[in-house]
N, C-alpha and C positions, 0 to 999 in steps of 0.2 A: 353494526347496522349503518346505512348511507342512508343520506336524503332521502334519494329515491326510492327504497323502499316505504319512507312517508310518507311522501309525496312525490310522482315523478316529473312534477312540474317545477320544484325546488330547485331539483339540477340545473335547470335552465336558469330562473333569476337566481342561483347563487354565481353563477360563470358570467350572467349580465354583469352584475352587481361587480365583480371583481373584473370583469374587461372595464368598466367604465371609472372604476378607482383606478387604472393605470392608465388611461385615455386623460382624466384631466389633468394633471400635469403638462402632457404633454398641446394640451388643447391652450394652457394658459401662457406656457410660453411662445406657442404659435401665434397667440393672440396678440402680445405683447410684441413679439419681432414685428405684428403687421400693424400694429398703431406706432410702434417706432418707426416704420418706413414710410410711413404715412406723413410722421411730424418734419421728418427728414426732406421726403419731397414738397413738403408745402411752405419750408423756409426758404430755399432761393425764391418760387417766385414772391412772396412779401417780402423779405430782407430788404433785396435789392431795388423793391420798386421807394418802399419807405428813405430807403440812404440817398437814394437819386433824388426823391423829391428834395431830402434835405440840402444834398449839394447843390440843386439849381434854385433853392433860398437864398443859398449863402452865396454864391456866385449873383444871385442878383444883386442882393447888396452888396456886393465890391462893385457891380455895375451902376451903381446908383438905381437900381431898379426897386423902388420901397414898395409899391400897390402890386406888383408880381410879386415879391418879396414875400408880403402880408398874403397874397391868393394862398401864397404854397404854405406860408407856416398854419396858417390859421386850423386846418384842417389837423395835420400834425399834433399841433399843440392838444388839440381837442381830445387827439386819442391818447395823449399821455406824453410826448416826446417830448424831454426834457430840454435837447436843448433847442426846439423848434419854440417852444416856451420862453425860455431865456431871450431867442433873439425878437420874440414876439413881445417882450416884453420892450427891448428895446428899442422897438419901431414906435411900442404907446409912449416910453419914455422921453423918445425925440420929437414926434410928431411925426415918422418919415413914411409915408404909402399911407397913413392912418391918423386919425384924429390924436392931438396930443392926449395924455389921459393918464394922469402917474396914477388915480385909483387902478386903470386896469393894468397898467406897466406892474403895478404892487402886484398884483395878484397873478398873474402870468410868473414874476421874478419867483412867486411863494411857491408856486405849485413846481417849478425846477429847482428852487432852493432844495424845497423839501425831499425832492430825490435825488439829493447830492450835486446838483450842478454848483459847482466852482465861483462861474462865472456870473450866476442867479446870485447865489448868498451873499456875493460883493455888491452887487446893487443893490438888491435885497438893502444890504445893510445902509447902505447909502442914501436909500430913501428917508430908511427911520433915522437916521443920524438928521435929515432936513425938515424929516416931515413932510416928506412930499406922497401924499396916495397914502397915507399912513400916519396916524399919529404918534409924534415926536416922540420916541422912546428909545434914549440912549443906551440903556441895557438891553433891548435888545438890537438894535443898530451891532454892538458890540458884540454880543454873541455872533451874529452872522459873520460879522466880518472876520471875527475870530476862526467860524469855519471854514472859511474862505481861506485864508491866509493856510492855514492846516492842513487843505486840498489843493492848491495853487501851484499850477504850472512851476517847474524853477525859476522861469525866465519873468514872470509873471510875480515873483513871490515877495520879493522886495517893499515894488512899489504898493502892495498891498497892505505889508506889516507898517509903511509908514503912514499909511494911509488910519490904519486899526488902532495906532499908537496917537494919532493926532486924535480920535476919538476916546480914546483911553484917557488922554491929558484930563480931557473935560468931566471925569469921572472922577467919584470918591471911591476909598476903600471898598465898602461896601458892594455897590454897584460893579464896582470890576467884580469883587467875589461872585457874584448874582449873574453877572454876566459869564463868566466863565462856566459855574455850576449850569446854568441853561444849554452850555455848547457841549457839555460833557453829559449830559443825559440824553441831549439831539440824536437822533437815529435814523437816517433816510428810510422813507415808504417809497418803491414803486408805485405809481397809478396802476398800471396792466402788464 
């Protein structure tokens, strides 16, 4: 006995039903090449316009250009770029293009410490070692600067580990232990 003698309209949705189970597959990976080609054409044009604005920050300041400097990073920083961050922090930390301001230099330095930036976590640490935008806290002063030195350029590594060790001097046992534990749980977040 067949379907069709059942019913002769079976025939028809059982051959739907089995055209459309070997249809998606091929409908998902269709799918999937056209959202990849998608992702693919929409990174040149961001990539490259985000990388440019950050070289003509940085290019401003070797120019001494600090209030163009700040125009480009500010925006930057806003969406998450770490080290638009970092140098943003450094404009509040100096006073250069922008109000002195170690509260916001702190918190610019935090937000690119916290995604790994190198160069954030030594100031970062630098702060808490003075107390400056931050209350004085040599264990963690310590721990950043500890990541710091961990992620540090080669050229850059040196003067950082004596920099980490003269903080270190001023600590007890303890403290270092407490300080290190904190560097070794640390785990960079992304913003976006």
């Amino acid at each position: 006995m067949k379907l069709t003698d059942i019913d002769p309209k079976l025939d028809d949705t059982v051959s739907d039903t089995v055209a459309r189970r070997r249809l998606r597959p091929r409908l998902r990976r269709l799918a999937a090449v056209i959202g990849l080609a998608i992702v693919i054409l929409a990174l040149p044009i961001v990539t490259p316009a985000s990388a440019q604005s950050l070289r003509q920050g940085i290019a401003a300041v070797n120019r001494q250009d600090y209030q163009r400097a700040s125009r480009i990073f500010i925006p930057l920083a806003e969406r998450g770029n770490a080290a638009a961050q970092a140098y943003l922090g450094f404009l509040f930390e100096t006073g250069r293009g922008v109000p002195q301001n170690y509260t916001e230099a702190a918190m610019w330095y935090r937000r690119a410490a916290e995604q790994g930036d190198s160069l954030a976590q030594y100031s970062l640490g630098l702060l808490y070692d003075r107390g400056q935008g931050v209350p004085r806290d040599i264990v963690e002063a310590s721990k950043w600067l500890n990541l710091s030195v961990a992620a540090a350029p080669p050229r850059t590594r040196d003067a950082r580990q004596r920099i980490r060790d003269a903080v270190t001097s001023k600590m007890s046992r303890g403290e270092i232990a407490e300080a290190r534990l904190r560097a070794l749980e640390w785990a960079p977040v992304r913003e976006h």
